[in-house]
N, C-alpha and C positions, 0 to 999 in steps of 0.2 A: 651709261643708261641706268635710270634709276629702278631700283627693283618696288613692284607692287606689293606693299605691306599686306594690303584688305583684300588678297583675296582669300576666298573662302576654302577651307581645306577640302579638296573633292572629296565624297562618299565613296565607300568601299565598292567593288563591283561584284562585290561576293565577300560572304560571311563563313566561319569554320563553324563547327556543330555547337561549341560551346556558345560563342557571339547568335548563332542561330536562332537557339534553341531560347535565350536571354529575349532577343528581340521581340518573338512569336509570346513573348511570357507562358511558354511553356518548360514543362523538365526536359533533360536531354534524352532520358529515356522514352518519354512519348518521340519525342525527333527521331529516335533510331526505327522507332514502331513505323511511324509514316514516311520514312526515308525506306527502310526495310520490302514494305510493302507499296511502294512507288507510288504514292499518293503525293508526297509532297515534291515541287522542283529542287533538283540537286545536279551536281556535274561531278564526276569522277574522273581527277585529274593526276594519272597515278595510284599513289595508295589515299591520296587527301579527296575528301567529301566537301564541296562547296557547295555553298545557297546562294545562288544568284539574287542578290538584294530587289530586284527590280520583279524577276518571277515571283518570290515570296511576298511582295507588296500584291502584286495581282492576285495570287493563290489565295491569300486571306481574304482580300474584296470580295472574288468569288464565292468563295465557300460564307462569307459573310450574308450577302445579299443571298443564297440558297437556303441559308440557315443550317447547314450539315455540320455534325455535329459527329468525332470521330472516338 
């Protein structure tokens, strides 16, 4: 059976702080700020901190279309 060269490499389903923090084009210091104080989506999985890529695309629109500004 032959293997599918094209397909597309799936997206991440979750991002670490650093990848996070890159995406959002923010510092990771502001990330620990609004992770810290539960403003932004995150999962605690153990000792690791995850950004659900899909929550963080919503979270920005949101706060985009409000105009809040943190």
């Amino acid at each position: 059976m032959p293997s599918d060269t094209t397909s597309p490499i799936p997206s991440p389903l979750s991002l670490r702080p650093k990848d996070a923090a890159k995406a959002l084009g923010i510092g990771r210091r502001k990330l620990w700020e609004l992770t810290k104080a539960g403003d932004i989506p995150h999962v605690k999985v153990g000792t690791a901190t995850l950004y659900p890529t899909e929550a963080l695309r919503a979270w920005l629109i949101e706060h985009a279309r409000k105009g809040v500004r943190r």
